[in-house]
N, C-alpha and C positions, 0 to 999 in steps of 0.2 A: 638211239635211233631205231626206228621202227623197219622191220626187212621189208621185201619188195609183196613179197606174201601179205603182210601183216596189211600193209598199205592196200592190197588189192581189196581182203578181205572188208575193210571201212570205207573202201571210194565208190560214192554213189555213182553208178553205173550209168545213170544220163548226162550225171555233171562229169564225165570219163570223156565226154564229146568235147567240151572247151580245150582239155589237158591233149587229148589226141590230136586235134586239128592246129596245134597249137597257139590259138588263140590265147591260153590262158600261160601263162609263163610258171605260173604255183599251183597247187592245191588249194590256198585261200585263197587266189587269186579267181580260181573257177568257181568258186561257193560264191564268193560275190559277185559273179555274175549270173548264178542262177536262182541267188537271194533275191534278185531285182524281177525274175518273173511270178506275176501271181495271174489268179482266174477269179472270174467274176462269172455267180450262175444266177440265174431269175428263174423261178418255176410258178407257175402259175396257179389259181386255188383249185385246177384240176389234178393237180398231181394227187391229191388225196385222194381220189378214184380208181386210182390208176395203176396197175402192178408194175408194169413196163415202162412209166414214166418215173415212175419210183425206183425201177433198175437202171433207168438211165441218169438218174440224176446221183444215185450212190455210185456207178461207175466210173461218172467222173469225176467226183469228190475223190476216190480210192485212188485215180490212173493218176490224177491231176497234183494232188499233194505229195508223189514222189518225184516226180520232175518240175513241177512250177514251187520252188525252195519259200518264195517270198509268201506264199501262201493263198487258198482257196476260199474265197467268201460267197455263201448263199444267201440269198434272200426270196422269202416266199412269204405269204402269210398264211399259209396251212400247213408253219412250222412244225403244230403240235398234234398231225394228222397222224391218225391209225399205219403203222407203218403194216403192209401189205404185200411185202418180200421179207425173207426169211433175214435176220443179219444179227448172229448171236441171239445177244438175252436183249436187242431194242425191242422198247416199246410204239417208239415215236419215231417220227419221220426227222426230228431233230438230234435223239438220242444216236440214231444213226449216223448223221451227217459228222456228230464231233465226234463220235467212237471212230469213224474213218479217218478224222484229222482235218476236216473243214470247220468252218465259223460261221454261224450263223446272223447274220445281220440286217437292219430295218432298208438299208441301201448300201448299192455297192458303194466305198469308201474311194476307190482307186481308181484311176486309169488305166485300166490294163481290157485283155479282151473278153467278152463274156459272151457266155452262152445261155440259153433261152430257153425254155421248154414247157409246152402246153398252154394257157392261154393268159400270154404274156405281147397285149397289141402296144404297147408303146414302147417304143426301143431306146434303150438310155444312151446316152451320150457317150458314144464310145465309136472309137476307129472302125473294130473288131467285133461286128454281134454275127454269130452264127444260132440257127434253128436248129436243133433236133426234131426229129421226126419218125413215125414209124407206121406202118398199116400192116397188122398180120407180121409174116416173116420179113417183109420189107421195112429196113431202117435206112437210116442215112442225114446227113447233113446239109446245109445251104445257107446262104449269107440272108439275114435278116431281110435285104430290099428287094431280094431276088422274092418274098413271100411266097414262100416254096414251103408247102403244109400238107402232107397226106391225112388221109381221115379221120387217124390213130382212133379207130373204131373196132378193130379185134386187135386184142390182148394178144403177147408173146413177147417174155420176158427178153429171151436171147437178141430179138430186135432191139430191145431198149439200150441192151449191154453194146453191141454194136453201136448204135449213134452216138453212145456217150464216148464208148473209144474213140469214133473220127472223129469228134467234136476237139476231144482234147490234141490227139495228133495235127487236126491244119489247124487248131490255138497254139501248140508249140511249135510248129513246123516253120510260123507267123513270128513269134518271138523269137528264135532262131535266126529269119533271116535269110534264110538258106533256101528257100522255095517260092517266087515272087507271087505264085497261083494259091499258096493257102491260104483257105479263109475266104475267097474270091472264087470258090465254083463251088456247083451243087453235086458232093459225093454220095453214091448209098449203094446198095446192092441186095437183093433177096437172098434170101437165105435157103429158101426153098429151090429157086433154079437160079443157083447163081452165077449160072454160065445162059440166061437168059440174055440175047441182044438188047431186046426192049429195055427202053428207060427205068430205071427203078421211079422214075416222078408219075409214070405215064403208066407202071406194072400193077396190071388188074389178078396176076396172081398171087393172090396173096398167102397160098399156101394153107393146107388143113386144122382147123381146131384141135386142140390135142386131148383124145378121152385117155390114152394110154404113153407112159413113160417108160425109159428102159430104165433097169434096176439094179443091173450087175456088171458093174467094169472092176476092171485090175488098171490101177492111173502108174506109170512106170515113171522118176522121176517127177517130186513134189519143190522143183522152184520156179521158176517166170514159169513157167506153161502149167506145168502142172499144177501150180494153184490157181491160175486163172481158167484150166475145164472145172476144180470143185467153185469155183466163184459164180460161175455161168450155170453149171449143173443146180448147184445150191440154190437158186429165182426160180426153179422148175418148180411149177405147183402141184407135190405130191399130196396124196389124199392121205396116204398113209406111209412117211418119211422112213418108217421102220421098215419095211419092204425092202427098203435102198441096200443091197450088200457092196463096198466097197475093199480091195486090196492095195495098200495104199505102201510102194513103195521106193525106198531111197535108203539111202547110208550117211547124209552127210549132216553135219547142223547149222543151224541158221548161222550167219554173219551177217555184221551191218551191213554189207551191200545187198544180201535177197530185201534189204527195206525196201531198197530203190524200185524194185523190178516187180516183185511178188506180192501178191495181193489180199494172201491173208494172213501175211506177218507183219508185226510193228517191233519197233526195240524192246520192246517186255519180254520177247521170248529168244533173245539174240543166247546162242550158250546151248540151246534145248534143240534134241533131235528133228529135224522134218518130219518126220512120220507120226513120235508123238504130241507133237502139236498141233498137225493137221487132223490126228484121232480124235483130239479134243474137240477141234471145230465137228466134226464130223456129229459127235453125240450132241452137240450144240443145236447142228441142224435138224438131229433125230434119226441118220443116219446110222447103220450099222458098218463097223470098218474094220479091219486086221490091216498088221505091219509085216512088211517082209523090211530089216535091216541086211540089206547085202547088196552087191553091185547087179546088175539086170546082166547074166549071162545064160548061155544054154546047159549048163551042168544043172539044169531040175526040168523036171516037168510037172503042168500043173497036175492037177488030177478033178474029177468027175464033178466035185460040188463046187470046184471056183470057178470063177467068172471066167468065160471066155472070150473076153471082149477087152483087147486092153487098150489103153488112151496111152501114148509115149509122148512123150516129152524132154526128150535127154537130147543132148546135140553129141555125146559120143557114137565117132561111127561103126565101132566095132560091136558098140549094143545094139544099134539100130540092126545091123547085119543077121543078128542071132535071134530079131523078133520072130517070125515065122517057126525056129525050132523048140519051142518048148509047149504047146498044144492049142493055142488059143486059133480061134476061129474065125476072126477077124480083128485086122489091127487098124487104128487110126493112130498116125502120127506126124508131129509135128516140127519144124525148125525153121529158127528166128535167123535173121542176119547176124553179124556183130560187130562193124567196123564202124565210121566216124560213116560212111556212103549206105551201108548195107543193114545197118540198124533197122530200117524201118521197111524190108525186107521179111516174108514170109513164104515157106512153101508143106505144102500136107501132100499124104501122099496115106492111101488106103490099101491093105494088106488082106486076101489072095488080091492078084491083081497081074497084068499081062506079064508085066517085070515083079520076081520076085526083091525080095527086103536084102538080099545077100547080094543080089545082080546089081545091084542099084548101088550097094557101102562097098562090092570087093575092093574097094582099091584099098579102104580101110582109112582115107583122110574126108577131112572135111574140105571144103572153097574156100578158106577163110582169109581175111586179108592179110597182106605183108607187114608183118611186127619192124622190120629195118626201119621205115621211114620215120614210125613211129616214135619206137624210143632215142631217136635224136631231136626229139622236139626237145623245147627248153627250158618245160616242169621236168623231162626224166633226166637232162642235164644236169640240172639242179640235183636232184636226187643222187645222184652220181658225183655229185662234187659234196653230198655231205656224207656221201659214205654207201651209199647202197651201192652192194655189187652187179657184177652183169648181170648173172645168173637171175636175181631179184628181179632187175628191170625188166629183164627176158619175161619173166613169170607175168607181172604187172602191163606192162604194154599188152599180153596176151589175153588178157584181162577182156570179155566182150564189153563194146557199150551196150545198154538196155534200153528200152522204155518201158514201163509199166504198159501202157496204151495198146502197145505192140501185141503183146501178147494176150491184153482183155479181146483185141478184135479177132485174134487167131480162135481162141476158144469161140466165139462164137461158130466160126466153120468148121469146129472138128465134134461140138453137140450138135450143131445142126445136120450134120453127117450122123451121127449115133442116135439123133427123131429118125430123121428119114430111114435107119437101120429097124427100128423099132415097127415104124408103121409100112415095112416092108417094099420104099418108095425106089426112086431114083439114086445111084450111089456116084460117086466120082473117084478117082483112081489119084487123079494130081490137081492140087491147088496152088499157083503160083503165083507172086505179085509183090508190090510195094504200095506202103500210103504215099511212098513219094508219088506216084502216079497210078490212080486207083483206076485211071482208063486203059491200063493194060495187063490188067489182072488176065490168065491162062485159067480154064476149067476145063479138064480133059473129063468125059462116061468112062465108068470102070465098067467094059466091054466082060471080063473075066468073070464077074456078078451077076448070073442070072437065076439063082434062087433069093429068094425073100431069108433070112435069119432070124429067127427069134433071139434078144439078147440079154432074154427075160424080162417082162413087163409088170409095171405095177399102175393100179388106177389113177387120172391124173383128176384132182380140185379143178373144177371150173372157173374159169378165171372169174366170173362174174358173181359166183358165189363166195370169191375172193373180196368182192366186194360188197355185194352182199351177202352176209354168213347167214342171215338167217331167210336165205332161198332154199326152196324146196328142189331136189334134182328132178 
């Protein structure tokens, strides 16, 4: 009999919502219900042009095949187009789509809900068609009939990475069940001001061309977040990838559940460090990287040639509290909700800033929801009547659910905070919100920001020389 650990480590953390809510009475009982969701995407013969259509269509192939179990089918017919974002050693727009775990097909097979992208005017027969869409720094989503289309006339990857996340959160939010409005309104939001009132349908700022990227973070914690800022960073069109110095650190190693959640593991590397696996991608992308293996505390500091810039991603609040004392100059960080309600829950918060990072964790806990109710549902019952002790269930109830989704959409606001760092722009201090309801998203100005940062730059490829390579600059 496998302990409460062992079980946490293998239970897919979306399929973690049937077993908490107690909907699902087993373990197999909740795989077969999330064996029955699949996705259905259509991308148009523009996606071959397109960098940012081509990050939004790999983002939801990526976010999509770890929470819809039954599986993700594409169909395009510029299957065998120049792939135009970076994703390992593909060549193709299709070598990618199955290196991510999607399938490539002449028509969707299924009834299930799909999503659309670029110029795709005749909508298939399906309950469920949502658009993606983007202009500039502005992405976002809308139901097929609603024909809600921005320009998508400048290029910017991060927008793409964005839509393909909301696309797949109000697709499962829809299969779920649990939200009568997904799939049925037009979500999106700039990236550039995204505590802007104005509509994102209706937002004429689209935010600056990017000649210059930044090139030096320290990413603190490599699982849900922290792979999806190198998966966002990674679409950035650098001129020269070698430039990129990365610190890339964590202590723990993958287990079958970072499948579920993280973005750039699959079971091939279940066993092997996060830090060395993510190096690997790193040289993949052409990046340069070092490992720190140890827990993110304040017993170091950096010193003068690393990065002072670090990206956090850890939902421990005792590490969080200690960001601020080890030298770095600015912090962006990040936390995901994690209960059956709060999953799909986000909040960022930017470091100096009026409240420091210690003010903010003293108490030393996190919000996190009540485990009691939990493991009296009647899979942890179960478990407990074949033998697993408390202590275990304790462990495993405490277990967060995930979404992959969740965290591809967070990464896009905490690189879109580290452009705007770069090009010396507008910064925000707190970002707060749920996809459960994207119309109440919180944007707080970091009032405490009033120099520009350098956080080190490197030249940024034109996107349109992305497309055509053999443009002259």
């Amino acid at each position: 009999m496998l302990t409460g650990e062992q079980i946490g480590n293998e239970l897919n953390r979306s399929m973690k919502l049937a077993i908490d809510s107690g909907e699902a009475s087993t373990i197999d009982e909740a795989r077969f219900i999330f064996e029955r969701y699949r996705l259905g995407v259509i991308a148009g013969s523009d996606i071959a042009t397109s960098p940012t259509k081509q990050a939004m269509l790999l983002t939801v192939v990526n976010t999509a095949r770890r929470c819809f179990l039954g599986g993700v089918e594409v169909q395009t017919v510029k299957a065998n187009a120049d792939l135009l974002v970076s994703w390992r050693d593909c060549r193709t727009l299709a070598e990618a789509v199955v290196d991510l775990g999607g399938r490539i097909c002449e028509s969707i097979t299924t009834k299930s809900p799909v999503i659309v992208i670029g110029d795709v005017n005749v909508p298939p027969s399906s309950d469920f068609v949502l658009r993606g869409t983007f202009d500039g720094w502005i992405g976002g989503v809308a139901p097929s009939e609603d024909q809600v289309r921005l320009s998508e006339l400048q290029e910017f990857t991060p927008s793409g990475v964005l839509a393909g996340a909301l696309a797949v959160s109000e697709a499962f939010q829809h299969v779920r069940g649990r939200n009568a409005l997904a799939g049925h309104r037009a979500i999106g939001l700039s990236l550039w001001r995204p505590d802007n009132t104005t509509s994102w349908i209706t937002d004429t700022e689209t935010g600056p061309e990017l000649d210059w990227l930044p090139s030096n973070c320290w990413l603190i914690g490599l699982g849900h977040l922290g792979q999806a800022y190198l998966w966002t960073l990674g679409f950035l069109p650098y001129e020269n990838p070698e430039t990129v110095q990365l610190v890339l650190q964590d202590y723990d190693e993958l287990v079958f559940a970072n499948d579920s959640t993280s973005l750039l593991t699959n079971r091939k590397m279940i066993g092997q460090k996060k830090t060395r696996v993510m190096a690997e991608w790193c040289a993949q992308r052409g990046f340069r990287a070092r490992i720190v293996e140890r827990r993110f505390a304040n017993n170091f500091e950096i010193d003068s040639e690393e990065p002072r810039v670090a990206l956090c991603g850890v939902d421990n609040p005792a590490a969080r509290a200690d960001l601020e004392d080890v030298g770095f100059a600015q912090i962006i960080e990040a936390g995901l909700g994690r209960g059956t309600e709060e999953y799909l829950a986000f909040q960022l918060h930017c470091f100096p800033a009026e409240r420091t990072a210690r003010a903010r964790w003293a108490s030393g806990t996190d919000a996190t929801e009540s485990i009691d109710d939990v493991a009296q549902k009647p899979a942890y019952e179960l478990l407990a009547a074949k033998g697993v002790d408390k202590c275990g269930l304790t462990m495993l109830a405490n277990r967060s659910v995930g979404a992959a989704f969740v965290g591809a959409f967070t990464s896009t606001l905490v690189v879109s905070e580290l452009l705007r760092m770069a090009l010396g722009a507008h910064r925000y201090s707190v970002m707060d919100g749920s996809l459960r309801s994207p119309q109440g998203f919180e944007m707080i100005r970091n009032s405490a920001l009033f120099d520009p940062f350098n956080p080190g730059i490197a030249a940024a490829l034109r996107y349109d020389r992305l497309i055509h390579p053999g443009l002259v600059a």
